[in-house]
C-alpha positions in Angstrom: 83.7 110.0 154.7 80.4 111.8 154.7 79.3 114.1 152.1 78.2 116.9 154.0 76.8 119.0 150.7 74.2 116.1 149.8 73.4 116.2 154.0 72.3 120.1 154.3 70.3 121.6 152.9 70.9 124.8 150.9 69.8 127.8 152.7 68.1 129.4 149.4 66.2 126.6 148.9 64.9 126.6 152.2 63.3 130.0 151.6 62.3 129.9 148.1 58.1 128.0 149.8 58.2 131.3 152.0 58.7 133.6 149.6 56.1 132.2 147.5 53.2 131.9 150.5 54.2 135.4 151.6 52.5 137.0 148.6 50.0 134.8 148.1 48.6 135.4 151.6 48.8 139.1 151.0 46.6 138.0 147.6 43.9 136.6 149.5 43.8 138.9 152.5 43.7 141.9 149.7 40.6 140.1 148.1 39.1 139.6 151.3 39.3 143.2 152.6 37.7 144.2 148.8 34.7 141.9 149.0 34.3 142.9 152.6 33.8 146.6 151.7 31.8 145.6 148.5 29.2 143.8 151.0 29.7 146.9 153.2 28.1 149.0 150.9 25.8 146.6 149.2 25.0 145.1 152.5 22.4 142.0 151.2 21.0 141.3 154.4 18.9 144.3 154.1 16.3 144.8 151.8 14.0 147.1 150.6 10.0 146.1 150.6 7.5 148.0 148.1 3.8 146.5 147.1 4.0 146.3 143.2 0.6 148.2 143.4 -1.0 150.4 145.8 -4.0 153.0 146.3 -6.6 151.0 144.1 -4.0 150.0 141.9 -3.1 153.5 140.5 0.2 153.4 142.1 3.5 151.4 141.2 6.4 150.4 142.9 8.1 152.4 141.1 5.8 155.8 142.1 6.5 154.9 145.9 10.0 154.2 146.0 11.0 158.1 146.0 9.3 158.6 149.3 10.9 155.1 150.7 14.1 154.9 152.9 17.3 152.7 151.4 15.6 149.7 153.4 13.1 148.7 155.0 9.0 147.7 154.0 6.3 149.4 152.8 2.7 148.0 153.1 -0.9 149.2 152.6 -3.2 149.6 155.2 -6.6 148.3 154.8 -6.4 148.2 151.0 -9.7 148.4 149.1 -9.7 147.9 144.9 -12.2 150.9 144.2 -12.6 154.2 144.8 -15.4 155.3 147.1 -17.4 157.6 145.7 -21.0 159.6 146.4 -23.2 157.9 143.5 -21.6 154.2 144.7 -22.7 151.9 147.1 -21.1 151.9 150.8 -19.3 148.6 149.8 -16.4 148.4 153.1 -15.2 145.6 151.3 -14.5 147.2 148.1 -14.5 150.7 148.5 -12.7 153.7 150.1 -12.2 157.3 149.6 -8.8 157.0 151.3 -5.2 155.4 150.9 -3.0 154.9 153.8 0.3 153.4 153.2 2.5 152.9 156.1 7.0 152.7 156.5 9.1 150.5 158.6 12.5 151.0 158.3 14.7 149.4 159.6 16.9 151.9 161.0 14.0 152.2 163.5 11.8 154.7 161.8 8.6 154.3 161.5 5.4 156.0 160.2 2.5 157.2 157.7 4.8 157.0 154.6 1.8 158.3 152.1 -1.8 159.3 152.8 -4.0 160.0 150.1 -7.5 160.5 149.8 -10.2 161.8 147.1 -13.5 163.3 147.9 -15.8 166.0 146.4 -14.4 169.1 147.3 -17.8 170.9 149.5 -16.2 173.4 150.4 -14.8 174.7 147.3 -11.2 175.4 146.3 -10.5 179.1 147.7 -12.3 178.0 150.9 -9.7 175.4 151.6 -7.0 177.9 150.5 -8.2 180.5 153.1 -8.4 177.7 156.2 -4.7 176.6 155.0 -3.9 180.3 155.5 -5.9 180.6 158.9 -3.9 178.1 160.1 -0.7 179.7 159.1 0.3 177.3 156.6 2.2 178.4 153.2 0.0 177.6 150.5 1.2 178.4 146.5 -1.2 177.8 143.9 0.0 175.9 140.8 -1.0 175.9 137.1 -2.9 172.7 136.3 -4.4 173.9 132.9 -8.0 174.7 132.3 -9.5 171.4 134.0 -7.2 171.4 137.0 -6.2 173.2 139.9 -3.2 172.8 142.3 -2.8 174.1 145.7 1.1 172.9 147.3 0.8 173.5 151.4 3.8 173.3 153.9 2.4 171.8 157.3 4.9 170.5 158.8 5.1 167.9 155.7 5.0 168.6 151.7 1.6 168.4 150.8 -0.7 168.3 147.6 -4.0 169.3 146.7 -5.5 168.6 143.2 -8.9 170.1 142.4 -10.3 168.1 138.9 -13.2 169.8 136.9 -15.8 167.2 137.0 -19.6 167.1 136.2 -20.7 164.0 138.6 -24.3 162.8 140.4 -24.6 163.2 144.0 -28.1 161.6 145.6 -30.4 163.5 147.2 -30.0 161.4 150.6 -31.8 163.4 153.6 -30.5 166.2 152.2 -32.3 167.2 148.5 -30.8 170.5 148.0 -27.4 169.7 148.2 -25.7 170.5 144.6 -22.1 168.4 143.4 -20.0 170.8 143.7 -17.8 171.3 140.0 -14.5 169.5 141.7 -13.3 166.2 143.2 -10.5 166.7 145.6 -7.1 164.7 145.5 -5.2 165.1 148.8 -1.7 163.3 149.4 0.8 164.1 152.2 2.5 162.0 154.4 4.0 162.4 158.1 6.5 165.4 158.8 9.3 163.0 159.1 9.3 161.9 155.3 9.1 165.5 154.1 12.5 165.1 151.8 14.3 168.3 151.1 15.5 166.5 147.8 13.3 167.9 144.4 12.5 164.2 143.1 11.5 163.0 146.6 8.8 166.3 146.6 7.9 166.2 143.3 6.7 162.0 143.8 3.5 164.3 145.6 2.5 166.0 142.9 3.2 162.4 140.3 1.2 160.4 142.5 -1.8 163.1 142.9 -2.0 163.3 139.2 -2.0 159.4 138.5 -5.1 159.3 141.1 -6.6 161.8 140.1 -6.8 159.6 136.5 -8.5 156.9 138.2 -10.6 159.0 140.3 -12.0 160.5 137.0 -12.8 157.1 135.8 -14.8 156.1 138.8 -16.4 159.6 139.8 -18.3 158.9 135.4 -17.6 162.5 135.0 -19.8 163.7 132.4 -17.7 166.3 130.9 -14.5 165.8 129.2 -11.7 165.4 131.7 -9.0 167.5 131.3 -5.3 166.7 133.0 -1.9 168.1 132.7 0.8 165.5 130.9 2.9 165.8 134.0 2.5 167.5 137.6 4.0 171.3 138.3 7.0 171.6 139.4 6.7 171.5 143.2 8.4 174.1 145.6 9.9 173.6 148.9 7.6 175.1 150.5 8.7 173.5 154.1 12.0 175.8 153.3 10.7 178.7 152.5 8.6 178.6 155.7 11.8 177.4 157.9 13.9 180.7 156.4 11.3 182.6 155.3 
């Protein structure tokens, strides 16, 4: 006769593997969904490009990366190592008056991410005040202390103007009577489309003029004792106040 207990098998038994791979699937599928979202967010493949130095080595990576998107690359155009100025030689190969630093993102946008540039300012600072005004453009002058003057303009874009007391040589050239006039001129802005609203975004302007505006000072041999503000002004949004005002 045929012992039909040691033949089939028990139904509990026969279930106990399932139950056990039900919850570990819903382990590893939990995990899965987790590390998914984590990547999501984090999202490795894209990356975010900044030059560890840039405009004749004044800037940092870490002066730029306010004004960058999330990710995408930042590059200099045409970098030179020295600042161009009217006592030195016309060296294209080492000098410029003008830094150009350009943004491609890679959510399409592209554009002039930063444009600086630092010349003698001919014209004087309340005559490029009045032409900002001519051309209907809200202009706010800021407290530098007694060796600097600050003029913020909305264009369109945020930008800075930094006027820096300095007693420098110009050469007579063709033209014998023309005098240095008592300022160099910082100038950054940037294209409308990376005006930020944020404070720390607008206020990277005014940082960046000031650190510049320290190696500008070197290379313009002022003769006089250069005097600079710690820090930059607190900037206003002046591309608000011209929107609602």
């Amino acid at each position: 006769m045929v012992d039909v207990a040691h033949i089939v098998p028990n139904p509990s038994d026969a279930a106990r593997p399932r139950r056990r791979w039900v919850p570990w699937s819903v382990g590893v599928l939990g995990v899965s969904l987790i590390a998914g979202s984590v990547l999501w967010v984090w999202r490795p493949w894209q990356s975010l490009e900044i030059p560890p130095s840039a405009c004749w080595s004044a800037l940092s990576g870490s002066d730029l990366r306010p004004l960058a998107g999330t990710h995408g690359k930042v590059s200099e155009v045409a970098p030179r190592p020295r600042i161009q100025t009217p006592a030195s030689p016309e060296e294209n190969e080492i000098r410029s008056n003008a830094c150009h630093l350009s943004w491609h993102g890679e959510d399409g946008r592209q554009g002039r991410m930063l444009a600086v540039r630092v010349e003698p300012a001919w014209n004087g600072i309340e005559a490029d005040r009045a032409q900002d005004s001519a051309h209907d453009r809200r202009v706010t002058a800021l407290d530098g202390g007694p060796g600097a003057t600050w003029l913020a303009t909305a264009d369109g874009s945020h930008r800075v103007r930094l006027y820096v007391r300095c007693d420098f040589q110009v050469p007579a050239g063709n033209d014998p009577k023309r005098k240095a006039p008592p300022y160099f001129r910082v100038d950054v802005g940037s294209d409308a489309a990376f005006a930020s609203p944020s404070e720390q975004n607008r206020q990277a302007y005014g940082d960046i003029a000031l650190k510049i505006a320290r190696a500008a000072a070197a290379e313009y041999q002022c003769a006089n004792q250069v005097q600079l503000p710690a820090t930059a002004p607190a900037l206003p949004d002046l591309v608000q106040e011209k929107t609602h005002g």
